[in-house]
C-alpha positions in Angstrom: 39.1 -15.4 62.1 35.3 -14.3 61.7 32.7 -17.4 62.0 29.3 -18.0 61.3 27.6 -18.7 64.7 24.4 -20.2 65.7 23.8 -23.1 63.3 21.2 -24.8 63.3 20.3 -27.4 60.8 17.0 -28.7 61.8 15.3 -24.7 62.0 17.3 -23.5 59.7 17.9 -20.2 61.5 21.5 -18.8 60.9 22.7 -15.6 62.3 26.0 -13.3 61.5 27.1 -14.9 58.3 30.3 -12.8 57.7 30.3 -11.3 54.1 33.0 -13.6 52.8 31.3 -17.1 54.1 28.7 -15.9 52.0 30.6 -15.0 49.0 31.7 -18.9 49.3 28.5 -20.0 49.1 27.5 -18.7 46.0 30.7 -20.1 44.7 29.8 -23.8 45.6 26.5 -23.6 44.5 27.9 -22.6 41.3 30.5 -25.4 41.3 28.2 -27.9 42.6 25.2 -27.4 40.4 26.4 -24.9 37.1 24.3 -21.8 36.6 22.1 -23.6 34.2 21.5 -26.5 36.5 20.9 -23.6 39.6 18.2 -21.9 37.0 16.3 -25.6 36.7 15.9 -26.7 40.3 15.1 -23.1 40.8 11.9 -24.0 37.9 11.4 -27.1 39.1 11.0 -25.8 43.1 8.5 -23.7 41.9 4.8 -24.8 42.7 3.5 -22.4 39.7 5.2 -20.9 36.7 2.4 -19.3 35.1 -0.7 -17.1 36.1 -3.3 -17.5 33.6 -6.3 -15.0 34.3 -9.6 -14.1 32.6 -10.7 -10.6 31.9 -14.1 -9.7 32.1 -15.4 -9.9 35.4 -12.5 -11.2 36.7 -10.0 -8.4 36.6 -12.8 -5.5 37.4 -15.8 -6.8 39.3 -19.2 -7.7 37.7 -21.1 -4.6 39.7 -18.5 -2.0 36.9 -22.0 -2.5 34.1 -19.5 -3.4 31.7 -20.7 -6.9 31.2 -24.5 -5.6 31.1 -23.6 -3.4 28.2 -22.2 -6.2 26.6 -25.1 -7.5 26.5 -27.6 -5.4 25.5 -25.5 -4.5 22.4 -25.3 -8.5 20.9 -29.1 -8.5 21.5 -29.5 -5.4 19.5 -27.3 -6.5 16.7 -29.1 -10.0 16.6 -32.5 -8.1 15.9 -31.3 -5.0 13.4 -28.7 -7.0 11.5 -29.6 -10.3 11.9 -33.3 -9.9 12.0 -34.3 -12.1 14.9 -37.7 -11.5 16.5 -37.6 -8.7 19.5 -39.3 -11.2 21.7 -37.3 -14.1 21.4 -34.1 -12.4 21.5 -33.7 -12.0 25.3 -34.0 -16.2 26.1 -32.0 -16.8 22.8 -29.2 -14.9 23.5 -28.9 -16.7 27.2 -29.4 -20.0 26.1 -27.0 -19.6 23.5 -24.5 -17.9 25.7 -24.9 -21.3 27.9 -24.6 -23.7 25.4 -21.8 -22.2 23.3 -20.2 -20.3 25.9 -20.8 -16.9 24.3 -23.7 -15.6 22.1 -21.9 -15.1 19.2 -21.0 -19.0 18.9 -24.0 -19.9 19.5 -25.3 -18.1 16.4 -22.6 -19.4 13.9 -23.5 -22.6 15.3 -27.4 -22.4 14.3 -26.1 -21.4 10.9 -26.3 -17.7 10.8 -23.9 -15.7 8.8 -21.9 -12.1 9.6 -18.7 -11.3 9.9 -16.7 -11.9 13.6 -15.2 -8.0 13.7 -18.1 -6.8 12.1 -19.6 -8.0 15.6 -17.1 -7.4 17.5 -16.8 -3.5 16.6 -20.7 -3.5 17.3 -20.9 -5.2 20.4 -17.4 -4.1 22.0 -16.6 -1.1 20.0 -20.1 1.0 21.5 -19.2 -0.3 25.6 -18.9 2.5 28.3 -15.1 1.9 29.2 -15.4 4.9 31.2 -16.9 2.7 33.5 -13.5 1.2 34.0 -11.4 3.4 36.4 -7.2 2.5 37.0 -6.3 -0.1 39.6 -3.3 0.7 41.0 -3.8 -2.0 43.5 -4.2 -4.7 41.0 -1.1 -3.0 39.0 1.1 -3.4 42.1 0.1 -7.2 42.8 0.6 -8.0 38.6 4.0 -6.6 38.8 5.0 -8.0 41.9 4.5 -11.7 40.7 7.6 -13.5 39.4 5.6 -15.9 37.3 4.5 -15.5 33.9 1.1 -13.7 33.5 -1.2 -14.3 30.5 -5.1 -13.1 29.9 -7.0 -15.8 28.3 -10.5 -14.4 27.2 -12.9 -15.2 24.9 -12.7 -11.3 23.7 -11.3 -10.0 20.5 -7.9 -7.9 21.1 -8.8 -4.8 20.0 -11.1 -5.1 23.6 -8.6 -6.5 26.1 -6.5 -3.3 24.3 -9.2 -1.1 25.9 -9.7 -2.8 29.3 -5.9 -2.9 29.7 -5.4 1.1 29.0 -8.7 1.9 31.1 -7.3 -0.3 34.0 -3.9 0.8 33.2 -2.2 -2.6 33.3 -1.1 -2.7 29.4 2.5 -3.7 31.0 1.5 -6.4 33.3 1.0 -9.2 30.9 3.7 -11.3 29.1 1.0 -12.4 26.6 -2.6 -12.2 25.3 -4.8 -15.4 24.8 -8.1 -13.9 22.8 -10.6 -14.7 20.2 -8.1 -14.0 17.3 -5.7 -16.4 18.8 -8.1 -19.1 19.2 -10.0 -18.5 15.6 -7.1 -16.9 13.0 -8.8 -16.2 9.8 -9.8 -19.4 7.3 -7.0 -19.8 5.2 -7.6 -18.2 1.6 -7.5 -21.7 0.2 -10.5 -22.8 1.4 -12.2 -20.1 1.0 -11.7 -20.0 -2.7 -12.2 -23.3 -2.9 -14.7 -24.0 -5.2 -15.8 -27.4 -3.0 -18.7 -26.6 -0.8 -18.3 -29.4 1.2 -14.9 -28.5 2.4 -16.8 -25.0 3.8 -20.1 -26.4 4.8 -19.9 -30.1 5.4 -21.4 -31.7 8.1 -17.8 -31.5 9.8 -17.0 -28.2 8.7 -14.5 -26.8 11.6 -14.0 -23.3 9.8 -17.3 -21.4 8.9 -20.0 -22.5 11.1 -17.9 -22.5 14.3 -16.2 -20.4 17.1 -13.5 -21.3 19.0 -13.7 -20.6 22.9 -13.6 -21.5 26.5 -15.6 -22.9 28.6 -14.6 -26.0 25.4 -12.1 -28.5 26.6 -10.7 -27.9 22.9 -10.1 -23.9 23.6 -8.4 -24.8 27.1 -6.2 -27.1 25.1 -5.3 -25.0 22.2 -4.4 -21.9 25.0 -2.4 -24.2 26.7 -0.2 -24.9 23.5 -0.4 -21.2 22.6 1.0 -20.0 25.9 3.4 -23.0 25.5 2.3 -24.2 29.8 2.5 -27.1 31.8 -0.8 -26.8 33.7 0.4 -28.7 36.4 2.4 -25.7 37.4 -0.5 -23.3 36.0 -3.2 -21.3 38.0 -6.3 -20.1 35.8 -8.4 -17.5 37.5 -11.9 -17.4 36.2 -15.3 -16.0 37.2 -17.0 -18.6 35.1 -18.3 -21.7 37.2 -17.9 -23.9 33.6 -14.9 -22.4 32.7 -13.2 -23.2 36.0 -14.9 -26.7 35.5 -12.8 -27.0 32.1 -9.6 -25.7 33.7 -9.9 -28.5 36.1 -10.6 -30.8 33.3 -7.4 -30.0 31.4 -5.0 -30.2 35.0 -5.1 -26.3 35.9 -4.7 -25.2 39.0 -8.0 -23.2 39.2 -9.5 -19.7 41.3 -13.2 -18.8 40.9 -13.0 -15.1 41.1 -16.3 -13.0 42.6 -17.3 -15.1 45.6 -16.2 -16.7 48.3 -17.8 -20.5 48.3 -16.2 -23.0 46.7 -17.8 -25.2 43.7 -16.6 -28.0 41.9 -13.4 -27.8 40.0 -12.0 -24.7 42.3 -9.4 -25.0 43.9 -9.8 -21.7 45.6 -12.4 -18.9 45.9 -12.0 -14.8 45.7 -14.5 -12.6 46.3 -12.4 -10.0 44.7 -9.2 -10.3 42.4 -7.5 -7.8 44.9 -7.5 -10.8 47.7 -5.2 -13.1 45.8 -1.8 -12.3 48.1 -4.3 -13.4 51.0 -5.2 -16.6 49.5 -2.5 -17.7 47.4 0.7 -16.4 49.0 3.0 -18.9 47.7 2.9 -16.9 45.0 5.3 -14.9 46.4 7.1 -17.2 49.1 8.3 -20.2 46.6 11.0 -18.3 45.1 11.8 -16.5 48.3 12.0 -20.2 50.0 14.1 -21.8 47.1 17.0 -19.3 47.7 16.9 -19.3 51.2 17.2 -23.0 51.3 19.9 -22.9 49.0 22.1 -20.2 50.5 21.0 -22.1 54.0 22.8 -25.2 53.2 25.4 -23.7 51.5 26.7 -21.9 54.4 26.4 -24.8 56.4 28.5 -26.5 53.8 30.7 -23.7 53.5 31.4 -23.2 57.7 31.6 -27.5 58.1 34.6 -27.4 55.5 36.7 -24.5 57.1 
């Protein structure tokens, strides 16, 4: 009768498994453990179930002029539609984008008043997305990860819909984190509410404020939306603060567009395209898990015959 030869518990390394030894094995892992039980040690092997990446900047590189559009169209809008002084616009708009984490926070903070796709059409709806060209390499590395794959931006949807058809990655993702998600629309309620206070109190949390990273709150509330356990999370980021926050909140975290580490990263790409280089258990955990499993099942399998 055929045998499995060449043994070897401590490396592992197990050569001419007949066909049927192996058919056995699959049979006693389903005895011993139950399918379901298989499917959560499989989960709980895992080192990361999730892959939680940015957009801008961080899925096409800085140098694509996307981001410098960007910004040249919230400084317009805040001086024609909002009627801020030419000359303070430039050192407003960064300071706000600092403090706030985007512009356009900033300025509902201070007070000011316009409506969020109103903005968003102006400032995202006029970019050159022919600057983005598809990234077939990116597309092959998205689709050949097992984990779940979300975008978490601080963009509105009807943007990340354009990114994702220019890169041509609109099947990669198994969900969108966005601005939407993180600010739905003030419930009718309070807006016809004829209570002021409820809309412009002191602690107001619905007019005079935007949602969004690099707030511990935002982290929080994506975490929740994507329903995550960070531990087993990895948040790639081109944003020093926001990779600060992901660290904050127990993420796993990659700084995306150069190669030095900084506090709160865990690990440092200068390109998106690098990430089997630098994170290739990725791809190995899965692989590993079976292979274990089959390993000492066979071993199991050939000790009892």
């Amino acid at each position: 009768m055929a045998c499995a030869q060449n043994i070897d518990r401590n490396s592992k390394q197990i050569d001419c498994i007949p066909l049927h030894i192996l058919e056995d094995c699959i049979i006693i892992l389903h005895l011993k453990f139950g399918l379901r039980n298989l499917l959560k040690m499989e989960e709980a092997f895992r080192k990361y179930e999730c892959l939680l990446f940015d957009m801008d900047d961080t899925l096409y590189p800085l140098s694509s002029g996307i981001s410098e559009a960007c910004r040249k169209n919230i400084q317009e809008y805040m001086q024609h539609h909002l009627n801020i002084e030419e000359s303070e616009v430039p050192e407003m708009c960064y300071e706000l984008y600092k403090k706030y984490g985007t512009t356009m926070a900033g300025l509902k903070a201070l007070g000011y008043e316009f409506d969020d796709d109103e903005v968003h059409a102006y400032v995202h709806g006029r970019l050159p997305y022919d600057l983005l060209k598809p990234d077939p390499v990116l597309r092959n590395l998205l689709l050949s990860m097992s984990q779940k794959k979300i975008i978490f931006t601080n963009a509105d949807r009807a943007h990340v819909t354009q990114v994702f058809r220019r890169l041509q990655l609109e099947d990669c993702f198994d969900g969108v984190i966005c601005f939407e998600t993180l600010n739905p629309p003030v419930p009718a309620e309070f807006m016809e509410s004829e209570n002021e206070e409820q809309l412009n109190g002191e602690n107001s949390t619905f007019k005079n404020r935007i949602l969004c990273k690099p707030s511990i709150q935002a982290f929080e509330s994506a975490i929740r939306a994507a329903n995550i356990n960070p531990k087993k999370t990895i948040f790639f980021d081109d944003s020093i603060r926001n990779i600060g926050s992901a660290k904050a909140v127990g993420l796993h975290t990659v700084l995306v567009g150069r190669s030095t580490l900084v506090p709160g990263a865990d690990h440092a790409l200068n390109s998106i395209h690098n990430i089997r280089e630098a994170l290739p258990e990725i791809w190995e955990n899965e692989e590993d898990y079976l292979e274990n499993m089959i390993q000492s099942s066979v071993i199991e399998t050939v000790v009892q015959a």
